[in-house]
C-alpha positions as CSV (number, residue, x, y, z in Angstrom):
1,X,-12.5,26.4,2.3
2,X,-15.4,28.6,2.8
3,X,-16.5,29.7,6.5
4,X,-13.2,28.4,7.8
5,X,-11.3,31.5,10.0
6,X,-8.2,33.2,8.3
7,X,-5.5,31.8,11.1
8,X,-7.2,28.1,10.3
9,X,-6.2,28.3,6.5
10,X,-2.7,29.9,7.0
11,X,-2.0,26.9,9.8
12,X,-3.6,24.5,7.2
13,X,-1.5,25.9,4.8
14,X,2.0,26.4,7.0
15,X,1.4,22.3,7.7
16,X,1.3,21.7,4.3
17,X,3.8,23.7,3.2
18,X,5.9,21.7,5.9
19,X,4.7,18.2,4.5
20,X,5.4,18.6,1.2
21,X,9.2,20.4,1.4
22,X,11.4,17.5,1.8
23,X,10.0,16.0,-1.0
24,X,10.4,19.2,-2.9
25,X,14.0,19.1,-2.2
26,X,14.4,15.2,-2.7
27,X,12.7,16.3,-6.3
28,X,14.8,19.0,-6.6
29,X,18.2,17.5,-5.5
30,X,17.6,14.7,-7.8
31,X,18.3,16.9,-10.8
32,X,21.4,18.6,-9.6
33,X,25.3,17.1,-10.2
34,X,27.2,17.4,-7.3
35,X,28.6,20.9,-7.6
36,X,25.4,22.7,-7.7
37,X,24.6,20.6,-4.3
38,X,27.1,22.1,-3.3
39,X,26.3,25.6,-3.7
40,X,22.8,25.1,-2.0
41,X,20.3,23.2,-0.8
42,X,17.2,25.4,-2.4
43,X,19.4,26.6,-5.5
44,X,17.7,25.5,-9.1
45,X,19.7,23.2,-10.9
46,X,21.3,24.6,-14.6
47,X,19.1,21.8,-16.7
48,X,16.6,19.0,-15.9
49,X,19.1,16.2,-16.7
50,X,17.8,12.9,-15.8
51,X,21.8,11.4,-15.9
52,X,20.9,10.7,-11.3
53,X,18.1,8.5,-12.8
54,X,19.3,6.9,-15.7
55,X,22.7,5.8,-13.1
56,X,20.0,4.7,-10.2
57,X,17.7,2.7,-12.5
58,X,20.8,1.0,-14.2
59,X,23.7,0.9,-11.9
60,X,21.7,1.3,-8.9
61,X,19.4,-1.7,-10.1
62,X,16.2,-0.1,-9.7
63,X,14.7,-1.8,-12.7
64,X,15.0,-5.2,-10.6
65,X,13.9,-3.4,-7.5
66,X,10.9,-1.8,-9.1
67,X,9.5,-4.8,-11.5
68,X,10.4,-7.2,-8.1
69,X,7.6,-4.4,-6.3
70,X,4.9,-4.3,-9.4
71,X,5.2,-7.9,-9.1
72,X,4.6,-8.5,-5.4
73,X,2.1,-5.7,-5.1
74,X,-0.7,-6.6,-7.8
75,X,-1.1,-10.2,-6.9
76,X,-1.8,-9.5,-3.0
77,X,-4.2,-7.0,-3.5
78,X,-5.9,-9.2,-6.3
79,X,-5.7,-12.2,-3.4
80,X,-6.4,-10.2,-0.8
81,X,-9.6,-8.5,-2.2
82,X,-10.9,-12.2,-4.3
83,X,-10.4,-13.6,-0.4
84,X,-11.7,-10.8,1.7
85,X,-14.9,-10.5,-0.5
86,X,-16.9,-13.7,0.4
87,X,-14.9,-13.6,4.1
88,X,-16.9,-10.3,4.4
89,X,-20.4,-11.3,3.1
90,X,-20.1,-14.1,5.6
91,X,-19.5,-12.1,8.5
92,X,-22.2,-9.8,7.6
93,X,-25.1,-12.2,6.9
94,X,-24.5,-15.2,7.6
95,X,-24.9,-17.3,11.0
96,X,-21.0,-18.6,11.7
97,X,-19.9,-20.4,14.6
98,X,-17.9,-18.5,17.1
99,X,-18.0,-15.3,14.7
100,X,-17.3,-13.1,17.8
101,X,-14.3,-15.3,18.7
102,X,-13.1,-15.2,14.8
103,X,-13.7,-11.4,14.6
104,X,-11.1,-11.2,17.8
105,X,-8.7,-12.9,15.9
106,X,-8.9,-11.1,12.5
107,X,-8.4,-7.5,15.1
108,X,-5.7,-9.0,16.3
109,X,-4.2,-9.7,13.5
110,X,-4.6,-6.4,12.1
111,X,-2.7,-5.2,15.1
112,X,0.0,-7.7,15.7
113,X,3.4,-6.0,14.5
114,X,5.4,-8.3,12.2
115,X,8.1,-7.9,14.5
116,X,6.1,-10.4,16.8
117,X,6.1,-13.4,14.4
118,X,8.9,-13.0,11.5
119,X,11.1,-15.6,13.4
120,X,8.7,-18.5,13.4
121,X,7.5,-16.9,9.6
122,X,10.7,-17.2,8.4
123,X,11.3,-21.2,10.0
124,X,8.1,-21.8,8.5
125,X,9.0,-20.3,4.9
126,X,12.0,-22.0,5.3
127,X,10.3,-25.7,6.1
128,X,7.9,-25.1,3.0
129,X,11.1,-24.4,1.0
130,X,10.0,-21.2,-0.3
131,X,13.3,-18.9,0.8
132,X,14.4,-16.7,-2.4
133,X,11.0,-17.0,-3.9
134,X,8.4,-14.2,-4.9
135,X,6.0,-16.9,-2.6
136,X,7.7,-15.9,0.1
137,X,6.7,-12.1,-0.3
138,X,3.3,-13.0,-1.9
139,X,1.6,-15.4,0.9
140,X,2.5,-13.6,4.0
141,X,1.3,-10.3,3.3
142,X,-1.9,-11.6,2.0
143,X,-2.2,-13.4,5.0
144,X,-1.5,-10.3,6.4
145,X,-4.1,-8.0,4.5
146,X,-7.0,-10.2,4.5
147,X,-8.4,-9.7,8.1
148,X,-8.4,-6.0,7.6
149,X,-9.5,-6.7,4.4
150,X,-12.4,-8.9,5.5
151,X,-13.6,-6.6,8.6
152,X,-13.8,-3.4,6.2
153,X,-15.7,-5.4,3.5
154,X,-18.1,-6.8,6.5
155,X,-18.6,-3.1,7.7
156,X,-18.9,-2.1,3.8
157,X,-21.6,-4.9,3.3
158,X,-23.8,-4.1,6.2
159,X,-24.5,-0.6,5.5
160,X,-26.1,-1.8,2.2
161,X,-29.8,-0.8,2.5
162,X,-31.7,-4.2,3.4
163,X,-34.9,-3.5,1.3
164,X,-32.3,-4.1,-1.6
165,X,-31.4,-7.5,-0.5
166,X,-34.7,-8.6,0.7
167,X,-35.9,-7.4,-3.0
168,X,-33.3,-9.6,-4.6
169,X,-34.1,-12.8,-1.9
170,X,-37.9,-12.5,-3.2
171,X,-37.1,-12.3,-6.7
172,X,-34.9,-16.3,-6.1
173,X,-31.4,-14.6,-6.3
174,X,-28.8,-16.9,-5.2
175,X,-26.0,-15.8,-2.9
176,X,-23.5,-16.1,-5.4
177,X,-25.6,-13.4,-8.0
178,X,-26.6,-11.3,-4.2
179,X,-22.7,-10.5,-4.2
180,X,-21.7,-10.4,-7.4
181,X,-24.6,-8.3,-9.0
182,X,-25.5,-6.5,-6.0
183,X,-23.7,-5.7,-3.0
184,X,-20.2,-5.6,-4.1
185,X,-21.4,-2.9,-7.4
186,X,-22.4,-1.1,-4.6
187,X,-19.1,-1.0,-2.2
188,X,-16.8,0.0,-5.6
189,X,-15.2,3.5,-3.6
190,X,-14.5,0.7,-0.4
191,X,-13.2,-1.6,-2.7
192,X,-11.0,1.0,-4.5
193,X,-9.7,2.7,-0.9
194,X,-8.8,-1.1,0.1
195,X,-7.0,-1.3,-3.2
196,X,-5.3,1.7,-2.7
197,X,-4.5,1.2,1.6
198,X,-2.9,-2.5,0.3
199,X,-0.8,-1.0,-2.5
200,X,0.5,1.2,-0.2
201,X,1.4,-1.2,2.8
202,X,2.6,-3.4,0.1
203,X,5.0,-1.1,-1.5
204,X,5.9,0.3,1.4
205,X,6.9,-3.2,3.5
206,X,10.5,-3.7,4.6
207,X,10.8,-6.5,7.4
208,X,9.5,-9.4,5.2
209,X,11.4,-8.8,2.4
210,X,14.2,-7.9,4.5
211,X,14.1,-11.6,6.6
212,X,12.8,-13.6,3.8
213,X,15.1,-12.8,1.0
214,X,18.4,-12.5,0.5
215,X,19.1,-12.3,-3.1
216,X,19.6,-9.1,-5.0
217,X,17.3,-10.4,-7.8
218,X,14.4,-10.9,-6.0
219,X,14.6,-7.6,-3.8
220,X,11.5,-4.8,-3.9
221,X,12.3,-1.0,-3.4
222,X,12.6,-0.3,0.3
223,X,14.9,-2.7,0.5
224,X,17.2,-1.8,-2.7
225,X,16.4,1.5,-1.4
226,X,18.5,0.6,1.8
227,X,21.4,-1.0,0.1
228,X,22.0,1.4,-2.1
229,X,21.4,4.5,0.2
230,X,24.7,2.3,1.6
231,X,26.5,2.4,-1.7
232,X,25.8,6.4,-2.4
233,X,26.2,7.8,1.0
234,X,28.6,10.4,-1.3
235,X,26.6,11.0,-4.4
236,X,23.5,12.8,-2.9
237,X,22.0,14.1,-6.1
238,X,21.5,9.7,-7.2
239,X,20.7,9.0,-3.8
240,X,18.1,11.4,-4.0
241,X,16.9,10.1,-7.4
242,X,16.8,6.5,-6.2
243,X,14.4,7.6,-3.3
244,X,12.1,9.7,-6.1
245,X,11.8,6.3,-7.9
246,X,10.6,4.7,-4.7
247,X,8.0,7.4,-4.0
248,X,6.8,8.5,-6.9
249,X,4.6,5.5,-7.3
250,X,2.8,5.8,-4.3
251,X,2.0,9.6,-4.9
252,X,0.9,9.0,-8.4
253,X,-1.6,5.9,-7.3
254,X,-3.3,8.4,-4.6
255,X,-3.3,11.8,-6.7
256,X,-5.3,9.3,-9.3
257,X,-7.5,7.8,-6.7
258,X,-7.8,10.7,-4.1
259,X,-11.7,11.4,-4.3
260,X,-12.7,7.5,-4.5
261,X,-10.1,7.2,-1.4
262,X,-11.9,10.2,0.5
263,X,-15.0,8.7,-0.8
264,X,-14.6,5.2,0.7
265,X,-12.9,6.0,3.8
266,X,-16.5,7.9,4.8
267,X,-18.2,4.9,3.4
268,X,-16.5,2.1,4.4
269,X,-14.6,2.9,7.5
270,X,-14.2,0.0,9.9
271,X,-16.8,0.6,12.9
């Protein structure tokens, strides 16, 4: 933070003092009983007991909620990034029909709130008889990661220096070895933000599990999260080790992948 002015850093610092204290508290909360809530909100609790989470992962079902999330999460960003890979080389380099029209489509279904379709998603779920299934939380947020997923790889691909691919055309490469030996090698920190960006909205995604499932078994964290924020609106100290659970993930992933994220976001940034 060199050459950056002395009121800069302490209203750099006073924002992110402010970001991260509620999740200081939730982490802190989490490891008090209900007494020492009760004495206050910043007192330290007498022991790090982990009693909140062992009664939120058993009775609170958070192992179901949690496996039910691993288990939607990895195969849409595996789909999402085997499907947005060759998408992308073909809207970088080759000659499509109607590619301007396509590209239109793939915005605006980057920008189309789920709110807009979950009615006719859910009939359509329904008619391919795929209510209660993991399918059902699978297939539409692929369908919903791939055009972002596709644009980004397209922008990724195009900043690839062309002396490189017109070395590998001369030398008889095929398409198939131009992508997989060369150009995507050399978008690995886009293809590691996009990993990280769909884990995220993946986790994080509440209206499609919500509509599209209705069994306790099949439920991801946000919304177990919900029903049994409903169940403990008296026990804060679980409540607030329930909501750890849900988060913790997601910091963990992105403290991990922090530099690759910077890294690809000033790489591969959608033009």
């Amino acid at each position: 933070m060199r050459g950056i002015p002395l009121y800069t850093r302490g209203v750099l610092w006073l924002f992110a003092i402010l970001t991260i204290l509620p999740f200081a508290l939730a982490l802190l909360t989490s490891f008090k009983t209900q007494t020492e809530l009760f004495q206050g909100v910043f007192t330290l609790p007498s022991s790090l007991s982990f009693a909140n989470y062992i009664s939120a992962w058993r009775d609170g079902h958070f192992q179901i909620y949690f496996t039910n999330s691993v288990l939607v999460v990895f195969p849409v960003i595996i789909i999402s990034l085997l499907a947005g890979i060759p998408s992308g080389f073909a809207f970088a380099f080759l000659r499509l029909p109607a590619k301007k029209f396509i590209a239109f489509l793939l915005a605006i279904g980057m920008v189309l709130p789920s709110e807009a379709y979950i009615i006719p998603l859910y009939h359509e779920i329904h008619w391919m008889g795929l209510n209660n299934n993991y399918l059902a939380l699978i297939l539409p947020q692929v369908a919903m990661s791939i055009p972002f997923t596709t644009l980004m790889v397209a922008s990724a691909f195009s900043q690839v220096p062309k002396e490189l691919l017109e070395a590998a055309v001369m030398d008889g490469a095929s398409r198939w070895k131009i992508l997989c030996g060369l150009l995507v090698p050399a978008i690995v920190p886009t293809l590691s933000t996009l990993a990280l960006l769909l884990f995220i909205w993946t986790w994080n995604e509440f209206l499609i599990p919500l509509i599209l499932v209705n069994k306790e078994e099949l439920r991801t964290l946000p919304i177990g999260m919900m029903f049994f924020q409903n169940r403990n609106t008296i026990n804060i100290p679980v409540l607030m080790a329930g909501a750890t659970i849900a988060i913790l993930p997601l910091v963990a992933i992105f403290l991990l992948f922090q530099r690759r994220f910077i890294h690809g976001i000033t790489e591969g940034a959608v033009k």
